[in-house]
C-alpha positions in Angstrom: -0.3 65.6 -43.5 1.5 63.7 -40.2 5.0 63.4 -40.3 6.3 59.8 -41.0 6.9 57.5 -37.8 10.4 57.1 -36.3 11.6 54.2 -36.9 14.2 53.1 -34.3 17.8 52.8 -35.1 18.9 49.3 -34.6 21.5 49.0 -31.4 25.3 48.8 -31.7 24.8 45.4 -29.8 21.8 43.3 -29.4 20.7 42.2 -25.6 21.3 38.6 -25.4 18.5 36.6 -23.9 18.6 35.3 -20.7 20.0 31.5 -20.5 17.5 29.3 -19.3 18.8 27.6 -15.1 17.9 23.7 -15.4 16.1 23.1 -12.0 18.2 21.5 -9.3 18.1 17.9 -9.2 17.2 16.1 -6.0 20.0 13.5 -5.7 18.9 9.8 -6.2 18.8 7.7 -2.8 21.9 5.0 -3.0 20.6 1.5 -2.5 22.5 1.9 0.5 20.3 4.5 1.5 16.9 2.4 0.2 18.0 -0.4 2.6 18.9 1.2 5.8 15.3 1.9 7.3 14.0 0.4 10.1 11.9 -2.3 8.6 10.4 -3.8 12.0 8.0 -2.4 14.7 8.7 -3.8 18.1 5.1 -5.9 19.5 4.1 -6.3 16.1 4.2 -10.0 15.2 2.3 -11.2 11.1 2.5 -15.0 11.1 2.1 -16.3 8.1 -1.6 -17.6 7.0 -2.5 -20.8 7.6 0.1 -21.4 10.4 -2.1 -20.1 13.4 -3.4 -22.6 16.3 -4.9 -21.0 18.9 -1.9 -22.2 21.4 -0.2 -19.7 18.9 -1.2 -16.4 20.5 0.0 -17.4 23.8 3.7 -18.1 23.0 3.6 -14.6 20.8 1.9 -12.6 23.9 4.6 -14.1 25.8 7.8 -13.0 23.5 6.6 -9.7 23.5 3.8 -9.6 20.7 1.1 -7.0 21.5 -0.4 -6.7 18.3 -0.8 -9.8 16.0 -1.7 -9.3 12.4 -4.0 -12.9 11.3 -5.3 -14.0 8.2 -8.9 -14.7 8.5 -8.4 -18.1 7.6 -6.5 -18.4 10.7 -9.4 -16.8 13.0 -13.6 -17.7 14.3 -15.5 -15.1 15.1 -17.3 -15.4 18.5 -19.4 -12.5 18.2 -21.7 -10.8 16.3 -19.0 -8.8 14.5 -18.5 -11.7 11.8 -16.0 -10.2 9.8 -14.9 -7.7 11.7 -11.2 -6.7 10.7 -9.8 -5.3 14.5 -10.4 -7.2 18.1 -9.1 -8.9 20.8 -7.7 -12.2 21.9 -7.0 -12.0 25.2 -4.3 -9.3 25.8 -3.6 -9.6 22.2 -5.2 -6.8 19.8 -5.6 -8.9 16.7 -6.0 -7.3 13.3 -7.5 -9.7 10.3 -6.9 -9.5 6.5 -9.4 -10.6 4.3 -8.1 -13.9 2.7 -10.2 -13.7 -0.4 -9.5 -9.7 -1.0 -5.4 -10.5 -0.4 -5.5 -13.2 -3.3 -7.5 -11.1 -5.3 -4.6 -8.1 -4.6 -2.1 -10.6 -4.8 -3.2 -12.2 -8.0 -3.5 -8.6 -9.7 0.1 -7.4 -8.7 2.0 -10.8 -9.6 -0.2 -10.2 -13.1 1.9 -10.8 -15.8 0.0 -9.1 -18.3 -1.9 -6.2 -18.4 -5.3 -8.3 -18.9 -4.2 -10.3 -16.4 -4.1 -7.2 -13.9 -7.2 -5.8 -15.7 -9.3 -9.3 -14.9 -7.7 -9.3 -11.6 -8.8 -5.9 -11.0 -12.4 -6.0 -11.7 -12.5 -9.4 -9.7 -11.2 -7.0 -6.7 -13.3 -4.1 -7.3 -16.8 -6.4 -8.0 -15.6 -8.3 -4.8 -15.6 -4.9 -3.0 -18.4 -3.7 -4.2 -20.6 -6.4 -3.1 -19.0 -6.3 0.5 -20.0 -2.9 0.7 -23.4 -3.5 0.1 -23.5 -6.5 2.4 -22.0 -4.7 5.1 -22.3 -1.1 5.4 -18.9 0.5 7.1 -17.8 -3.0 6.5 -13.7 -2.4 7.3 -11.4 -4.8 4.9 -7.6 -5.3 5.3 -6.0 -7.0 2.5 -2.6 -8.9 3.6 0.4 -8.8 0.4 2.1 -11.7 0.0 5.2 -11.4 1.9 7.5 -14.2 -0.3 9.4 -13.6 -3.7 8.6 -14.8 -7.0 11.2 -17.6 -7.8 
């Protein structure tokens, strides 16, 4: 016969288990801190859609602006590049949000509920979609809405 198994004598005092370290927080920016970038970009100018004339781009060129960002409401095409999101006027390099794909974004973010944003949503994407297949490559820049809700 095998001689019974040792069992271990318990310890005078048991080995406490190590306490658990919460991970370091990262500190929470101050408002302070949320406000105090640099919000503008010198030779950049976004006039609000609707509010072009073509004298526009002239007095914006002169004050500086190098880069104009138009709503294509607010711009013809001349070429064969209807559509086309980037170009130029004159000295001016112009880039051109879609004015249907900016309600559509504009309409799903102010949603108030969520199938409003849903509806909104598949109106976007189905909007998308057939672009795409229109125009291959097809670049489209939606422009937010820029005021506050009241």
């Amino acid at each position: 016969a095998s001689a019974p198994a040792e069992t271990p004598a318990p310890s005078s005092s048991p080995e406490p288990s190590p306490t658990p370290t919460a991970p370091a927080l990262t500190p929470v920016p101050s408002l302070a801190d949320l406000t105090a970038w640099d919000y503008t970009i010198s030779g950049v100018s976004w006039p609000a859609a609707g509010t072009v004339t073509s004298g526009d781009l002239g007095v914006l060129a002169a004050s500086g602006t190098t880069t104009a960002i138009l709503a294509s409401g607010d711009v013809q095409s001349t070429g064969t590049a209807s559509g086309a999101a980037t170009g130029r006027i004159g000295d001016t390099t112009v880039l051109v949000t879609d004015a249907r794909v900016s309600a559509l974004v504009d309409r799903a973010l102010s949603a108030e509920t969520d199938e409003a944003f849903g509806i909104a949503l598949a109106q976007l994407s189905a909007t998308l979609s057939a672009d795409a297949r229109a125009a291959d490559g097809h670049v489209v820049v939606a422009g937010l809405e820029r005021g506050w809700a009241a």
